[in-house]
C-alpha positions as CSV (number, residue, x, y, z in Angstrom):
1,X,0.0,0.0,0.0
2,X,1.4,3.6,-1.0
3,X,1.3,6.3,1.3
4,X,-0.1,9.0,-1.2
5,X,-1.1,8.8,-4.9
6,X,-1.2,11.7,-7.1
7,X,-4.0,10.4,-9.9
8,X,-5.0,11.7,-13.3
9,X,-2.5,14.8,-13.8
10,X,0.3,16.0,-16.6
11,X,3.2,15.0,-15.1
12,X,6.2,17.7,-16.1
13,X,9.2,15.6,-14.4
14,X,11.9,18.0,-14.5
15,X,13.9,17.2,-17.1
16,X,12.5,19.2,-19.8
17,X,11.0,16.7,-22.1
18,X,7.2,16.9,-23.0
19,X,4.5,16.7,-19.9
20,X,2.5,13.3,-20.3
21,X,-0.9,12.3,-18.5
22,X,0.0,9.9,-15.4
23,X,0.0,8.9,-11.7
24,X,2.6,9.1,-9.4
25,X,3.0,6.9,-6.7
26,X,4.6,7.8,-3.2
27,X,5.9,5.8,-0.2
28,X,8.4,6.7,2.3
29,X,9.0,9.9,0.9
30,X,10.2,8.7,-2.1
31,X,8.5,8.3,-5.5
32,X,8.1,5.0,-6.4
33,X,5.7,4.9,-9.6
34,X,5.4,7.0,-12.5
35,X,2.8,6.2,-14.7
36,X,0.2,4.2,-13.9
37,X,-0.6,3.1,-10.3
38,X,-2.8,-0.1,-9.2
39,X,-2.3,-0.1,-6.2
40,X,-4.3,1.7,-3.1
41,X,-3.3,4.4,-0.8
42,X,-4.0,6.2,2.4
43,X,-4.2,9.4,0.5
44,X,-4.9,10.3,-3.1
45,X,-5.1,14.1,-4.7
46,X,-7.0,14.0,-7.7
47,X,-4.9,15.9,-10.0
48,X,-7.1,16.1,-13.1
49,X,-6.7,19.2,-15.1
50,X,-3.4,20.2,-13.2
51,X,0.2,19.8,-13.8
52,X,2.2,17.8,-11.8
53,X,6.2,19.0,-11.3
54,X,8.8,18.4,-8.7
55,X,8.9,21.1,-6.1
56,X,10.6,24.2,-7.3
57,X,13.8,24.9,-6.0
58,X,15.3,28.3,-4.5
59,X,18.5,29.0,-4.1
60,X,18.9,32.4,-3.3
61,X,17.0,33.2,-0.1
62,X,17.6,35.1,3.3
63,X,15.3,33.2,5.8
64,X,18.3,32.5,8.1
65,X,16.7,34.5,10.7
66,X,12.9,33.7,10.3
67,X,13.0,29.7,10.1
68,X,12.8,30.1,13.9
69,X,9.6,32.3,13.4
70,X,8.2,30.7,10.2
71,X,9.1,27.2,10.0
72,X,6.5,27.1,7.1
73,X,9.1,29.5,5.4
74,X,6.2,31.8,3.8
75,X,5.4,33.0,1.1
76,X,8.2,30.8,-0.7
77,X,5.7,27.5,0.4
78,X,3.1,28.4,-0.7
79,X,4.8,29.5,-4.3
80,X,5.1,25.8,-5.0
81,X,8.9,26.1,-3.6
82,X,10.1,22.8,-2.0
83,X,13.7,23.7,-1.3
84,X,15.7,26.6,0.1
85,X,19.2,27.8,0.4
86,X,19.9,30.6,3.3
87,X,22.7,32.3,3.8
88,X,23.7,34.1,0.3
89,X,25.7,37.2,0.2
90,X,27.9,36.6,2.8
91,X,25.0,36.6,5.4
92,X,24.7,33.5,7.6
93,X,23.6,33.6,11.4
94,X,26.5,31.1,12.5
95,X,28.8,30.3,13.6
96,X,28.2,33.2,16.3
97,X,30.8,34.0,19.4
98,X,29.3,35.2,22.4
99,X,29.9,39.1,21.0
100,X,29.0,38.5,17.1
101,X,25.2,38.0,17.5
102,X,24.4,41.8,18.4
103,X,26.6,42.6,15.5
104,X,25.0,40.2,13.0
105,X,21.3,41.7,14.0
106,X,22.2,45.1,13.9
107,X,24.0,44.0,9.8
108,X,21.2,42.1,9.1
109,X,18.6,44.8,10.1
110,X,20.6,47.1,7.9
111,X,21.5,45.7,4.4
112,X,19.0,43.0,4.2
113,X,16.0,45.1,5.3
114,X,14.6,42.7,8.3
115,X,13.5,44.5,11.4
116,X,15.8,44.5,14.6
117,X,12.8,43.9,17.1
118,X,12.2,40.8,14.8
119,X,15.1,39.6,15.0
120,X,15.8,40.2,18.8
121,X,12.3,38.4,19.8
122,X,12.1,35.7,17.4
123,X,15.4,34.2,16.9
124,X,17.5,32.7,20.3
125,X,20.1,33.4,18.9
126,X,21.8,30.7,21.6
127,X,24.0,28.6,19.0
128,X,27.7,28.6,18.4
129,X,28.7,26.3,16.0
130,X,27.1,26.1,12.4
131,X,26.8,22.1,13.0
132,X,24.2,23.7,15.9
133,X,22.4,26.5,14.6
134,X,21.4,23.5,11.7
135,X,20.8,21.0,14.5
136,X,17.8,24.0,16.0
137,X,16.3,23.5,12.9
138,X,15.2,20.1,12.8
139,X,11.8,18.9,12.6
140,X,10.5,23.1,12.4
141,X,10.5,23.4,8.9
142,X,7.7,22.6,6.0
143,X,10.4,22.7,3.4
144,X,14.0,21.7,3.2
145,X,16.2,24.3,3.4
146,X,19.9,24.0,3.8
147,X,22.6,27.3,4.2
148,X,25.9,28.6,3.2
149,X,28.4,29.5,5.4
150,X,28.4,33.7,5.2
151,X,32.4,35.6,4.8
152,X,30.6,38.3,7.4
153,X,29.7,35.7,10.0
154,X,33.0,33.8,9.9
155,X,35.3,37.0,9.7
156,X,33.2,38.7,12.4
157,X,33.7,35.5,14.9
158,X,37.3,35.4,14.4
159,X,38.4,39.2,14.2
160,X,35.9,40.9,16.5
161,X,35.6,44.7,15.9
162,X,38.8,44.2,13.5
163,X,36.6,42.9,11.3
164,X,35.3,46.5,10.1
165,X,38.3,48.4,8.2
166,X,40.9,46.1,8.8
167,X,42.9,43.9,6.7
168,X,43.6,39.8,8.1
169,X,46.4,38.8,9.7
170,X,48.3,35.5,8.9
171,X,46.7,34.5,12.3
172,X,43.0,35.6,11.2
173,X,43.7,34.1,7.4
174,X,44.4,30.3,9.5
175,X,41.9,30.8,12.0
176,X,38.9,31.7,9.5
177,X,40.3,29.1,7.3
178,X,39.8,26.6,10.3
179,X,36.3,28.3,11.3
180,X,35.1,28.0,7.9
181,X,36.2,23.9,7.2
182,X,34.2,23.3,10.8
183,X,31.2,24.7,9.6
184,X,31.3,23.0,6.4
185,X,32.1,20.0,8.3
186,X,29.0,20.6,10.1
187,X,27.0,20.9,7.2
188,X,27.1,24.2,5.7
189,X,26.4,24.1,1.6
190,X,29.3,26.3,0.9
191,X,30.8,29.7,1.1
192,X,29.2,33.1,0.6
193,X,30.9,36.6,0.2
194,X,29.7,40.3,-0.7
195,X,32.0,43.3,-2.5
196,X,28.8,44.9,-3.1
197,X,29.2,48.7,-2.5
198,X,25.1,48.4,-1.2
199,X,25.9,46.2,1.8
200,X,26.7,48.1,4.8
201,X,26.5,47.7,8.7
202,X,24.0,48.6,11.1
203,X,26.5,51.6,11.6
204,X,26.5,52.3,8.0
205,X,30.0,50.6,7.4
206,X,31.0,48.2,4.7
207,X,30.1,44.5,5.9
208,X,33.2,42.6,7.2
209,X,33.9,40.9,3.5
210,X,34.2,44.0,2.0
211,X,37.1,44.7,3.6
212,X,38.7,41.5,2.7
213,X,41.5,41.1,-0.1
214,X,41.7,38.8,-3.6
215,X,44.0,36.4,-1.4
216,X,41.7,36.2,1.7
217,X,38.5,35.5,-0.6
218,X,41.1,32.8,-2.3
219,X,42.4,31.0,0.4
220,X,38.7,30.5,1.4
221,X,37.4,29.5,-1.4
222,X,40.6,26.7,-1.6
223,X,39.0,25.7,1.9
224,X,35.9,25.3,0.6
225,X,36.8,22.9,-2.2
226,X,38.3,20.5,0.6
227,X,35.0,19.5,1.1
228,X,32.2,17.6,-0.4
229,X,28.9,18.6,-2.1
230,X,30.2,22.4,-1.2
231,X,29.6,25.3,-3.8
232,X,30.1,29.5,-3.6
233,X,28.1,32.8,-4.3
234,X,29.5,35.7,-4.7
235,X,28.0,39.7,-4.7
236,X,30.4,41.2,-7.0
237,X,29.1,44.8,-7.8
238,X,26.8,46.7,-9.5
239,X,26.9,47.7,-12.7
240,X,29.6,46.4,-15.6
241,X,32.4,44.2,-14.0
242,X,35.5,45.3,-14.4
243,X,38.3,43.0,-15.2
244,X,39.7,42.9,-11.6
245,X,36.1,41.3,-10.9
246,X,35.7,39.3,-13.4
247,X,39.1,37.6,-12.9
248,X,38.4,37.2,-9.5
249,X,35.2,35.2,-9.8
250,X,36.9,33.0,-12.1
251,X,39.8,32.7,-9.7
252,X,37.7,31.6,-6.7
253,X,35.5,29.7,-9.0
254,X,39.1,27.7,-10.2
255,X,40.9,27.6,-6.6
256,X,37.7,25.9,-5.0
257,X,37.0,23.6,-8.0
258,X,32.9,25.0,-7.3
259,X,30.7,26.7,-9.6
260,X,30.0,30.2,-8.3
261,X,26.9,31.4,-8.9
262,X,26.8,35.9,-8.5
263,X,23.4,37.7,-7.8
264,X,21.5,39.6,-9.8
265,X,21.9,39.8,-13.5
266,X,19.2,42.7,-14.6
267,X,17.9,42.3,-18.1
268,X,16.6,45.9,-19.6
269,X,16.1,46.7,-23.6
270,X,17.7,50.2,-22.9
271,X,21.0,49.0,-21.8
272,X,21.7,45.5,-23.4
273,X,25.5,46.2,-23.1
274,X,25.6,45.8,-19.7
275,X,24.1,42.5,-18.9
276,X,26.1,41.0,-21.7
277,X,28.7,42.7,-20.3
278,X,28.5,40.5,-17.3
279,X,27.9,37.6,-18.8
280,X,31.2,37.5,-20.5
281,X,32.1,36.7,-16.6
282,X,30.9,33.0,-17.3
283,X,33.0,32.8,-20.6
284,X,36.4,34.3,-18.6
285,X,36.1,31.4,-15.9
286,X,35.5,28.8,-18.6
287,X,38.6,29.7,-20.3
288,X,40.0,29.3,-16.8
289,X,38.9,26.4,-16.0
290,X,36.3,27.5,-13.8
291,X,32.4,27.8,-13.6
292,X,30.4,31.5,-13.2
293,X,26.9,31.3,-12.9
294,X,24.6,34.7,-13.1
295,X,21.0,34.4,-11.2
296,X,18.5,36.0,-12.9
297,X,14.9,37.0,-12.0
298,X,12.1,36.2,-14.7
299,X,10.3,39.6,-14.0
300,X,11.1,43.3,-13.9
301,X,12.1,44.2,-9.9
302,X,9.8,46.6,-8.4
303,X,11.7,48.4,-5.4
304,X,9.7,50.2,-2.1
305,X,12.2,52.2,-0.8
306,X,12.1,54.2,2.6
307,X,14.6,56.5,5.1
308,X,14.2,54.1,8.0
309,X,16.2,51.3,6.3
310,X,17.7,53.3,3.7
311,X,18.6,50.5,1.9
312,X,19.8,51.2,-1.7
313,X,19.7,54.9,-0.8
314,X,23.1,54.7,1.3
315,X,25.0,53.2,-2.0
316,X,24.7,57.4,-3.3
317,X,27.0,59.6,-2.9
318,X,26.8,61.4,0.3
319,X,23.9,59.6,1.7
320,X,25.1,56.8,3.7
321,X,26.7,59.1,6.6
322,X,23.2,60.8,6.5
323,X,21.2,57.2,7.0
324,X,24.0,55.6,9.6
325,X,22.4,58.3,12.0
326,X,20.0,57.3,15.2
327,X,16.7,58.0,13.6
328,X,15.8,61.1,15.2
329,X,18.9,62.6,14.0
330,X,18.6,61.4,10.7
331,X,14.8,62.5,10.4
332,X,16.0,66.4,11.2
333,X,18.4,66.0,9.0
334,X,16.6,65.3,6.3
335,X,14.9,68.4,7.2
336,X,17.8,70.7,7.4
337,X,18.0,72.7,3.3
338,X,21.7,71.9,3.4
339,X,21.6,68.4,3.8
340,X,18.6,68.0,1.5
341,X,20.7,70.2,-1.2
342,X,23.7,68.1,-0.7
343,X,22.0,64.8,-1.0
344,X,20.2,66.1,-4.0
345,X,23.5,66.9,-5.7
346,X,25.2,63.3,-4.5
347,X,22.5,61.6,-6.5
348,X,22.7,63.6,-9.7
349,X,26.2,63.6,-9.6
350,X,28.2,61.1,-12.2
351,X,29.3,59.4,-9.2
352,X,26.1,57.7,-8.3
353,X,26.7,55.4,-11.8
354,X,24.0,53.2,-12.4
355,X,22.1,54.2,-9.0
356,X,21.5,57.6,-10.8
357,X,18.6,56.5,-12.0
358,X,16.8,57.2,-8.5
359,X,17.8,60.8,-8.8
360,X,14.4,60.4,-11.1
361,X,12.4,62.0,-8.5
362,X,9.0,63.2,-10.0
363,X,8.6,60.2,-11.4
364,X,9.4,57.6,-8.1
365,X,5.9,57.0,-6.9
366,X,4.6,57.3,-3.2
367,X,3.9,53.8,-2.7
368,X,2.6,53.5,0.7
369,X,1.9,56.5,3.9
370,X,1.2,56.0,7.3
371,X,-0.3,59.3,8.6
372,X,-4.0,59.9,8.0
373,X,-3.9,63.4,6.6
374,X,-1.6,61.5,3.7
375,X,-3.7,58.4,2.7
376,X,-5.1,60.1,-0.4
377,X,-1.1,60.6,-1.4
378,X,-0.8,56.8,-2.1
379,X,-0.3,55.6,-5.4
380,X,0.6,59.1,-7.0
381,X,3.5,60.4,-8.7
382,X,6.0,62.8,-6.9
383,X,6.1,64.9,-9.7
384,X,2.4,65.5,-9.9
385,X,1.9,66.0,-6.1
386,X,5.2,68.6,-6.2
387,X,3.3,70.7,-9.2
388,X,0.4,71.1,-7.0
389,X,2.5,72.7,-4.4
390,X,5.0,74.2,-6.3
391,X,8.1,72.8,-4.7
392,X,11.3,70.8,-6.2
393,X,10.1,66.6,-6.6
394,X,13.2,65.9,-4.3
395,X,11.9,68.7,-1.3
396,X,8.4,67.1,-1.4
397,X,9.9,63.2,-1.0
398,X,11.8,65.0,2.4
399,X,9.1,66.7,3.6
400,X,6.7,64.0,3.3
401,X,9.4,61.3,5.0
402,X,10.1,63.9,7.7
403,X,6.1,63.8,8.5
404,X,6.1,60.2,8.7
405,X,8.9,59.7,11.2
406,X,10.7,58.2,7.6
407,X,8.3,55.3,7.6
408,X,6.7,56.6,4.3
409,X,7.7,54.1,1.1
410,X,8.2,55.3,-2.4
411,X,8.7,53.1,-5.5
412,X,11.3,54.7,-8.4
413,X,10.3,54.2,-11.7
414,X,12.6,51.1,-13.3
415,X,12.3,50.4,-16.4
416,X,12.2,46.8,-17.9
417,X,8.1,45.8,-18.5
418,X,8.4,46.8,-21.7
419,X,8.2,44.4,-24.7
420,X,11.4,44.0,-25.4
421,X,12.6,43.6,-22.4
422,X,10.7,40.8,-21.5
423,X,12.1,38.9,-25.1
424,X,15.4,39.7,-23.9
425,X,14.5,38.3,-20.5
426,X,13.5,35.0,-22.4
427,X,16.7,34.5,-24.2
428,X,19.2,34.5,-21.1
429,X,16.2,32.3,-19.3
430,X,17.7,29.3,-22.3
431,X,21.6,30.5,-21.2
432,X,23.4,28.1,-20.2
433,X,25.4,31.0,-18.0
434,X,22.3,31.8,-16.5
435,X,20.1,30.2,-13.9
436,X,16.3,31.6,-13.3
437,X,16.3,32.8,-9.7
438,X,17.7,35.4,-7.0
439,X,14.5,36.0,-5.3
440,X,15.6,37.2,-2.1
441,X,12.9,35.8,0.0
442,X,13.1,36.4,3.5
443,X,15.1,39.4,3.3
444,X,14.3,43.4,2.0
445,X,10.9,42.5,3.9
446,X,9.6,46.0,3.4
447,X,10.7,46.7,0.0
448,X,10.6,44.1,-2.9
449,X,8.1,41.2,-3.9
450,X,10.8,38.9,-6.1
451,X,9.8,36.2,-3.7
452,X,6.7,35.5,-6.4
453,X,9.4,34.6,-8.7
454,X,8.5,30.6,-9.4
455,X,4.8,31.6,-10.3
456,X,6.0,34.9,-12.0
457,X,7.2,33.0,-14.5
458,X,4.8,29.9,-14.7
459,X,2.0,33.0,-14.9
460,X,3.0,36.8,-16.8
461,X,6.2,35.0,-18.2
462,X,4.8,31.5,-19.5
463,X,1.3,31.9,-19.9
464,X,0.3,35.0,-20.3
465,X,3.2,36.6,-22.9
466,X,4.3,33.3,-24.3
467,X,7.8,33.5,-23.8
468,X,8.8,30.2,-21.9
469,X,7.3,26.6,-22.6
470,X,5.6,24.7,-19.9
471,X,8.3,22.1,-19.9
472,X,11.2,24.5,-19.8
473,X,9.3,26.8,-17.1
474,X,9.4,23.7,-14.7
475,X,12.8,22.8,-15.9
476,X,14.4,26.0,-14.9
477,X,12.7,25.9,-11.7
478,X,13.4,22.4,-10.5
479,X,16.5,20.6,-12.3
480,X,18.7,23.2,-13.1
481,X,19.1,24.8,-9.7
482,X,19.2,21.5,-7.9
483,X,22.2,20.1,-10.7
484,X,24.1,23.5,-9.9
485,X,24.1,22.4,-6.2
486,X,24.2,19.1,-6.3
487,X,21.0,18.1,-4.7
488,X,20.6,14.4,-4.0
489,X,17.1,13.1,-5.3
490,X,15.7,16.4,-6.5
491,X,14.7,18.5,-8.9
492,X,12.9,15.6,-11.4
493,X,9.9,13.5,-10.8
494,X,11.7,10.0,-11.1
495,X,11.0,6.9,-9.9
496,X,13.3,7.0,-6.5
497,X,13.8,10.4,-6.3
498,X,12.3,12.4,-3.4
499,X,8.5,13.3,-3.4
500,X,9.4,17.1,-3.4
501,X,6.1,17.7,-5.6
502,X,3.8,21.0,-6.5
503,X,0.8,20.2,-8.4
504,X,-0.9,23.7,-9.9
505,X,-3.4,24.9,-12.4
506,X,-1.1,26.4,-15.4
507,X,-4.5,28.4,-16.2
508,X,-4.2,30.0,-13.1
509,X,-0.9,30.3,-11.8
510,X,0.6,32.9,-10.8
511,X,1.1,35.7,-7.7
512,X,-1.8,37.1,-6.2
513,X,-1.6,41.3,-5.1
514,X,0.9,42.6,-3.1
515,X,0.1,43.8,0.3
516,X,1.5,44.4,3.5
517,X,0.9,42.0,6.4
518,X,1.7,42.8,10.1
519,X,2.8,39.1,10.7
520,X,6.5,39.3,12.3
521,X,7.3,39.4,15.8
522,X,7.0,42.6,17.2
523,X,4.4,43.2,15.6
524,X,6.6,44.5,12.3
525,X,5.1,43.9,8.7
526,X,6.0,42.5,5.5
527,X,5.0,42.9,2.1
528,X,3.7,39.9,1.0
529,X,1.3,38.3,-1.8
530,X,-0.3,34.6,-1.9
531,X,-0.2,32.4,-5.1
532,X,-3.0,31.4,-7.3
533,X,-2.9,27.9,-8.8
534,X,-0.5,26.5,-6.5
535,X,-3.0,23.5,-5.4
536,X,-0.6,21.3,-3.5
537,X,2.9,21.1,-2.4
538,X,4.3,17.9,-1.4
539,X,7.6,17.8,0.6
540,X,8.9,14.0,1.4
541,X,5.8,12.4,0.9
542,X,3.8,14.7,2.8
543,X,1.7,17.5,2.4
544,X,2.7,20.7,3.9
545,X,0.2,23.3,1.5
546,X,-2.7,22.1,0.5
547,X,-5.4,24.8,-1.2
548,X,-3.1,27.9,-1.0
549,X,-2.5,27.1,3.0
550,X,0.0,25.4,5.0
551,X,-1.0,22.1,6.3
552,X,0.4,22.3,9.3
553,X,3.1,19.9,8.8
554,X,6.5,20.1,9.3
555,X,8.4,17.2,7.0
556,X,11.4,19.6,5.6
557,X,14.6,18.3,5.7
558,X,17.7,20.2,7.2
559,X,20.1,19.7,4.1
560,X,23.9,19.2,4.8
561,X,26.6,19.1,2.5
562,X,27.8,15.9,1.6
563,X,25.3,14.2,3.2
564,X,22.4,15.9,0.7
565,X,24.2,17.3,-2.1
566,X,27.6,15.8,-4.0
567,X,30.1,17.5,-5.6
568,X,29.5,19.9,-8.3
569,X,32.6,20.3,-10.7
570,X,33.9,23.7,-11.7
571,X,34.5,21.9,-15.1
572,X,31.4,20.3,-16.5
């Protein structure tokens, strides 16, 4: 007897070849039929009329912090996602020394946009070694997830306050080194870093890895090729790569004999040249003998940006010394003329590169207020609310943050929905230097909504524009992430594989509206969006969503390297 059947639906397996009509049969967590099933069950989903596809996989997310709040790991569940990986960009929560933890919140709060009461109240925070911060984990989780081992966490541990604007020591290289093969040892997926000029402290400083040189980032990379079923991620920059970058990735990519998969290549019709550009990246390492893989989301990113985070804001010119202040400070000086003028001019100025393009004032739109007296401003354009009282875009987006204590959220104007965009955005989906991903789930809690990006592109990108086919929509999702990390038994529907399922309505699918939900400890909100079609999810044989809502069950598995994944060559 099986312990669940999944009758009557088009089973897409994960491979990329054409969906066919079948049943799939599941016991002890593992699929055991595919195709058609006599025997009986305890459980059986009619899947009539729905397609049947391994769970998707997700391997760039930031719910380090909130698995201890939200083992169900929402929304990503309830997206159809099966699997997770935590701690990208440098950013794990372990290993932790009895003086790193306060640090780590205050970083965290900072440049991945989670709130520090949150974190204070619903994480212990009472771990030490990465082998226990996994071991906390088990049995609270409705998906797998498993994590990488963050550059901040480990450079923090072993320097202390050193660790901010201070080059290593032969000491600190050995003892990281020896930190980091410990925590892979306990089951940490790999290594993470961040050069990214956008990440910055809770006191407004460049993260520990930013201050680390080509031969630290290389001796840990070496380190993490000692060890099995171990890949890296890097945060290069933003914009173009220049040559010291791209040699770099290839470098670490070579040393470690990993892939290295970088975050977040940005496809826009009014500046092919640069995401090109980057991908010439992946064709450096090859040439080197090494593996670079870009993440890219299948949807235009839509940013709520706000003064009490500051996130994104603090990589302009003269900003970030303005939003490192204690809030009250920084809200009157955001009302002092001669800080507005000289933030106005930092923006505009051919410093800001790329980032200029927020400078766009009148046409950033007030996306959400807070005070009564300025509900009516929601949804409207800068620009048009300035006209009507004759002041500068810029002095209107300060005044109206000063009034709101900075809570108020405004969304700039990127471009990237248009036409060709999107049949740009198609092409690198077939790349073979690119994988479909980067969603960020977990983290920039107030400010983006990439965390739709499985049923994004099953819905606007498959469905309703006609860029992707079903088959490669689930192939991208499922296979190709779980190949790129090695993961044992997932990513296809195959006879022995793990039941890591998600059965949805492809006439349907896709993310419902945006909206903020006051869910986080502390009270603190989100901004969140449910899923249409996503019917059931299946992780391990058991159900954890059924109808759009989690189950209640917690069957995720805790994945550790070696153990879950195998080794993933550089050369392939």
């Amino acid at each position: 007897m099986l312990d669940l059947i999944i009758s009557g639906g088009t089973v897409v397996d994960g491979t990329g070849v054409p969906g066919k009509r079948a049943d799939v049969g599941i016991a002890g967590g593992r699929v055991v039929t595919v195709g058609e099933v006599d025997d009986s069950a305890s459980r059986t989903i009619d899947a009539d009329g729905l397609v049947v596809a391994p769970g998707f996989v997700d391997i760039h997310t930031h719910y380090d912090a909130q698995v201890f709040w939200d083992g169900g790991l929402t929304p990503s569940s309830i997206h159809g996602v099966t699997t997770v990986v935590g701690g990208n960009c440098g950013f794990s929560i372990a290993p932790l020394t009895d003086d790193s933890g306060e640090y780590l919140m205050n970083m965290l709060a900072r440049v991945e946009g989670m709130p520090l009461d949150s974190l204070r109240q619903g994480c212990p925070w009472d771990w030490r070694s990465f082998a226990d911060y996994l071991d906390a984990l088990e049995g609270n989780i409705s998906i797998n997830a498993g994590f990488l081992v963050g550059h901040c966490a480990i450079r923090r541990a072993v320097m202390g306050e050193r660790s901010v604007g201070e080059k290593a020591t032969a000491e600190d290289l050995s003892a990281m080194e020896a930190l980091l093969e410990e925590s892979l040892e306990g089951g940490g997926l790999g290594f993470s870093s961040t050069w990214a000029p956008t990440h910055n402290d809770g006191a407004g400083q460049p993260v520990p890895s930013r201050h680390a040189d080509r031969e630290e980032l290389l001796r840990l990379c070496r380190a993490t090729g000692r060890h099995e079923g171990t890949t890296l991620e890097f945060i290069p920059a933003v914009g173009e790569f220049s040559p010291e970058i791209q040699d770099l990735m290839a470098s670490m990519s070579r040393e470690a004999d990993r892939p290295l998969n970088w975050n977040v290549l940005t496809v826009q019709s009014f500046m092919p040249d640069v995401y090109r550009a980057q991908l010439e990246a992946s064709d450096l390492a090859a040439a080197q003998g090494g593996r670079v893989v870009a993440l890219s989301l299948p949807q235009t990113m839509s940013l709520r940006l706000n003064l009490t985070s500051g996130f994104i804001l603090d990589a302009l010119p003269e900003w970030a010394p303005v939003l490192a202040l204690p809030l009250d400070e920084r809200r009157r000086a955001f009302a002092d003329p001669d800080v507005r003028s000289r933030l106005a001019a930092g923006a505009a100025s051919p410093e800001a590169g790329l980032l200029g393009f927020l400078a766009n004032w009148e046409n950033m739109t007030i996306a959400e207020t807070f005070e009564p007296a300025n509900k009516e401003l929601a949804g409207r354009k800068l620009g048009e609310v300035a006209a009507e009282r004759g002041k500068p875009p810029f002095e209107v987006f300060c005044d109206l943050s000063v009034d709101e204590d900075l809570r108020t959220s405004f969304s700039p104007f990127i471009p990237g929905d248009d036409e060709d965009s999107w049949k740009l955005r198609a092409e690198v989906w077939q790349d073979e230097r690119v994988v479909v991903g980067g969603s960020d789930a977990g983290a920039h809690l107030d400010m983006i909504d990439t965390f739709a990006c499985a049923t994004t592109l099953l819905g606007p990108g498959r469905r309703d524009r006609g860029l992707i086919g079903l088959e490669d929509a689930v192939h991208q999702l499922t296979d190709v992430p779980a190949r790129l990390y090695g993961l044992k038994g997932r990513g296809r529907l195959a006879e022995g594989w793990v039941a890591d399922v998600c059965v949805f309505d492809p006439e349907t699918v896709g993310p419902k509206e945006i909206h903020t939900r006051s869910d986080l400890p502390g009270g603190a909100g989100r901004l969140y969006a449910e899923a249409a079609g996503i019917e059931h999810v299946v992780v391990g044989g058991a159900e954890a969503v059924r109808g759009g809502e989690l189950t209640g069950d917690r069957p995720g598995q805790v994945l550790r390297s070696g153990v879950d994944t195998e080794t993933v060559h550089a050369s392939v």
